[in-house]
N, C-alpha and C positions, 0 to 999 in steps of 0.2 A: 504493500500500500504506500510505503515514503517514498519508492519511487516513481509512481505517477502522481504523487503530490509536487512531488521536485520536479515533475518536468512541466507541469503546470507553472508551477512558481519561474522557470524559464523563460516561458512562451512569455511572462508577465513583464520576467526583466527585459527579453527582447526587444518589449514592444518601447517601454518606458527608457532604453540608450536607445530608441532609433536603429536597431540594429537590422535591417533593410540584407543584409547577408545570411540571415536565417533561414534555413534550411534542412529536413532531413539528411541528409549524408554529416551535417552539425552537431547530429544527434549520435552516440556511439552507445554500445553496451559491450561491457567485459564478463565474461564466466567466471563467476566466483566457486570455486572448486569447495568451498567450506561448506555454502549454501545448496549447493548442486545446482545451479542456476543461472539467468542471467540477471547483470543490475545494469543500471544508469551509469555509464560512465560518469568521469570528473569534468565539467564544461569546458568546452574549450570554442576558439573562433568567435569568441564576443566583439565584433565589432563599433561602435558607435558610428552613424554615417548624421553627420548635422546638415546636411544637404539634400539631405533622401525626405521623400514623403515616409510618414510614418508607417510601415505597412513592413507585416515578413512574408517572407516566401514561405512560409509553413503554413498549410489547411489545415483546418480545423477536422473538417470534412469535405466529400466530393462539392458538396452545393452550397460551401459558405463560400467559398474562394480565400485571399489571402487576408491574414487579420490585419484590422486596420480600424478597430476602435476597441477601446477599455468596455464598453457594451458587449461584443461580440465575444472578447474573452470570459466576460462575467458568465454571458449567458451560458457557457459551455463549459463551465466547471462542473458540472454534473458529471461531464465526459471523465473528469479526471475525479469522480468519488468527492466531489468538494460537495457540500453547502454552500448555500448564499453567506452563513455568517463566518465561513472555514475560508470560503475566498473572498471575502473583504478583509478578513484578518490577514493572511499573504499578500493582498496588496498591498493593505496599509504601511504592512513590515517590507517589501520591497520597494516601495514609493519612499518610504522612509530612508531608507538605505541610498538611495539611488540621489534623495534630496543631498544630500551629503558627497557629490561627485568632485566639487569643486578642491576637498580637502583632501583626497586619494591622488586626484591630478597633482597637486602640489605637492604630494610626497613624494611622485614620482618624476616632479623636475619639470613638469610643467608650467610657463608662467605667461604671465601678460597676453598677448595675442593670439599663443596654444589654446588659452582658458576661455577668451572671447569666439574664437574658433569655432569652439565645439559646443558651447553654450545652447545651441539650436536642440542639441541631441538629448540636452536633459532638462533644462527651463522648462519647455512647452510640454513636458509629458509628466513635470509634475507643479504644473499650478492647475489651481480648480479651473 
């Protein structure tokens, strides 16, 4: 079950950097030989695009097409075992996290123009 909550909670972060490069082949699993199974791999290919319309390449399903509103994802938390009150608490907690962009960027040497730059990819996806 945590890991199609996690991958929900992905599809959430995707949407919220503008990450426009999302895509199943984005998505991996490893065999956990403990579990006799497969899990969710560890994320990787996060891109933030501040230039991109906000939308991923990842369906929901055949007849939603590609997501491109915080709605669309809401509505389809059912698909990943959520409740409505299970996935407003993941967003609130990834909106939250994601509000806090600007101080990760600066640890990682980012400054001035980098930070106005990219601005587009996380302002707009989390103000009301």
């Amino acid at each position: 079950m945590a890991d199609i909550h996690e991958l929900w909670r992905r599809l959430v972060f995707n949407f919220l950097i503008c990450n426009t490069d999302d895509h199943l082949r984005n998505t991996g699993f490893l065999y956990d030989a403990r579990q006799r199974g497969w899990r969710l791999s560890p994320a990787f290919d996060l891109n933030p695009m501040p230039g991109d319309r906000r939308e991923s390449k990842t369906w929901l399903a055949e007849d939603t097409g590609v997501i491109d509103s915080r709605d669309m994802l809401m509505a389809a938390a059912s698909y990943f075992r959520l409740d409505a009150v299970q996935a407003q608490a993941i967003w609130s907690e990834v909106a939250q996290a994601v509000a806090g962009w600007r101080a990760v960027a600066r640890g990682l040497g980012m400054r001035g123009t980098d930070l106005l730059d990219f601005e587009p990819a996380f302002v707009e996806s989390t103000t009301p």
